[in-house]
Structure formats: structure tokens, C-alpha cells
N, C-alpha and C positions, 0 to 999 in steps of 0.2 A: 504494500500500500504506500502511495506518496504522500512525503511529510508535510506538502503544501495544498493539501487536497482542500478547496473550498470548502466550508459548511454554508448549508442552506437552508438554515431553520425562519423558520419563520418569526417574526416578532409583534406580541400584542397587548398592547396596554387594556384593561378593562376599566370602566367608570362603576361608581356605587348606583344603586338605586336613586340615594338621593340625587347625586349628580345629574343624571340621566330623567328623574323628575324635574329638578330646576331647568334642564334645557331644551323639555319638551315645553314649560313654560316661556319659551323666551320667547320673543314679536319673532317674524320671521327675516326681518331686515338683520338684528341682534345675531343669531343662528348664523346666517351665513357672515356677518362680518367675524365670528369669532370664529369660522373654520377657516376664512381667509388669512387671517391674522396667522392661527394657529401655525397652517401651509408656511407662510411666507419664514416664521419660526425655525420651525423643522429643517426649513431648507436651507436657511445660514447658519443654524446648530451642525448637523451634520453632515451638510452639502447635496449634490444631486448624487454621486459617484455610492454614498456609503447607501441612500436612500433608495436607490439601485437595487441594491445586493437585498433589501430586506421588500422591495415590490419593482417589479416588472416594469410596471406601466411608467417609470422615470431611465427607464434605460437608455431610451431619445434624449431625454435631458440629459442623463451622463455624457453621451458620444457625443453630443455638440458642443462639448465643455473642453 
């Protein structure tokens, strides 16, 4: 077996009940700017390339980078 073999697990945060009660409570304008926010977050946290490896659908963004 190769010692640089990628891992490809998957990664997933879970929200509580509550959490998930207060944001079904939110305007729907609120909703989407805090997934916008959240997005933009994530992606100068750990960039497009790491964000990649743990979902697919940014692997366009990797290669353009």
C-alpha cells in the first residue's frame, strides 16, 4: 500500500435542534445572507483546493486557482 494514499472521508458538521429551530425561524432574506456569509467564510478559512478534497462540486474552483 502507498504511504501517500489520499483519504476521502467525508466531513460533516451537525447543528442542534435548537439551532436548526432558530433558522427555520429566520425571514428568508436573513437564511440566505447567513449561508452567503457562511460560503464566503469557509472559503478564505480553508480555501477552494482543501474545500475540494472534502466536496466535488469546488473542484472547478480548485483548477482555476
Amino acid at each position: 500500500m502507498r504511504k501517500n494514499k489520499k483519504k476521502t472521508d467525508n466531513f460533516v458538521y451537525s447543528f442542534s435542534d435548537e439551532k436548526l429551530n432558530e433558522f427555520k425561524h429566520m425571514p428568508l432574506r436573513a437564511r440566505l445572507q447567513w449561508l452567503e456569509e457562511a460560503n464566503i467564510f469557509i472559503n478564505k478559512a480553508i480555501g477552494f483546493k482543501k474545500r475540494a478534497f472534502f466536496d466535488e462540486r469546488f473542484k472547478i474552483c480548485a483548477s482555476k486557482k
